[in-house]
C-alpha positions in Angstrom: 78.7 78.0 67.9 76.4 80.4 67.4 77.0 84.3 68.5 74.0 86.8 69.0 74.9 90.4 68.2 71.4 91.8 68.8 69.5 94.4 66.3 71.3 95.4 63.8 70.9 99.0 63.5 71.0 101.2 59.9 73.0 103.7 61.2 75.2 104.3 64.8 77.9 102.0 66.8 75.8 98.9 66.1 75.7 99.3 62.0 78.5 97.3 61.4 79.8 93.9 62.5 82.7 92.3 62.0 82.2 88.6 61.5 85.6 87.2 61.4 86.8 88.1 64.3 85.7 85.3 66.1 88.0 83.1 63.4 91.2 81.9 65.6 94.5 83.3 64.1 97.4 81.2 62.6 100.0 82.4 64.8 103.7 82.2 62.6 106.4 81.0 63.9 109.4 83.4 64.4 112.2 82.8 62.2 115.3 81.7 63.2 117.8 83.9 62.2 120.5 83.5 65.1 119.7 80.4 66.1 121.0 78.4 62.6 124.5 77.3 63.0 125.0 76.8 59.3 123.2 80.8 58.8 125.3 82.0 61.4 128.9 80.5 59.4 127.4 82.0 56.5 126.6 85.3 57.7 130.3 85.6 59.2 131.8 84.3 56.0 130.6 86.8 54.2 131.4 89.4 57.2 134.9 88.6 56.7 135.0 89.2 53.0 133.1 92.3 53.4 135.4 92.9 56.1 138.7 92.4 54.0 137.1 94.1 50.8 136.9 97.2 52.4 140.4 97.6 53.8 141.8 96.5 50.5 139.8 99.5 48.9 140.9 102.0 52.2 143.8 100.9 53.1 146.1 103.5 50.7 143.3 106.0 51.5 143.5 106.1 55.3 147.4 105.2 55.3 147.5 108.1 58.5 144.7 106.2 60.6 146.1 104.6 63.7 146.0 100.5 63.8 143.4 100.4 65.9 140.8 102.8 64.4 142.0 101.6 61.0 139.8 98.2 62.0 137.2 99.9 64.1 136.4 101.7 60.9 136.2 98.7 58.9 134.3 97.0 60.9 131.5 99.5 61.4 131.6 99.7 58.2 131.3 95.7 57.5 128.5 95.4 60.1 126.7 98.0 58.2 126.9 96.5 54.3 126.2 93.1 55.6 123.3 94.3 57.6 122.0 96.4 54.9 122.4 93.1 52.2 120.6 91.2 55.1 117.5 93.7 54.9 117.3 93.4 51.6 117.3 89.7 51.4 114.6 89.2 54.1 
C-alpha cells in the first residue's frame, strides 16, 4: 500500500510526518480480574483474614463501639488494605 503525503515542506504544518500511524494497533485484552472463580476465592480469603486481623488488634481498643459499627469499621477498613495490597500487586 502505498500512501502519498504530498511536498514535504522544511518548515510549517506539513514538516513532519508521522509514518507509523498507518501501522494497525495490537489491541490487549482486558484482564480478568472479577471474572476468575479461583482469584475471586483468593481475594475473599485473604479479605477474611485481613478482616479478622484487624478486630483482633481493635477489639480491646474500641471495647465502647456498638456491634454493629464495631464490623462496619472493620470492614471498611478490610476493603481498604486489601485493595491497597491489590494496587500494589497489579
Amino acid at each position: 500500500m502505498f500512501f502519498n503525503f504530498g511536498p514535504l515542506s522544511e518548515s510549517g504544518p506539513h514538516c513532519a510526518v508521522a509514518y507509523d500511524s498507518f501501522v494497525p494497533r495490537i489491541q490487549l485484552q482486558p484482564e480478568k480480574v472479577y471474572t476468575d472463580s479461583a482469584l475471586s476465592e483468593l481475594h475473599a480469603l485473604r479479605e477474611k483474614e485481613v478482616r479478622e486481623e484487624i478486630a483482633t488488634r481493635l477489639r480491646c481498643v474500641c471495647s465502647n463501639f456498638s456491634h454493629d459499627d464495631f464490623d462496619r469499621l472493620v470492614q471498611k477498613m478490610a476493603e481498604r488494605q486489601v485493595r491497597d495490597e491489590r494496587r500494589l500487586v497489579w
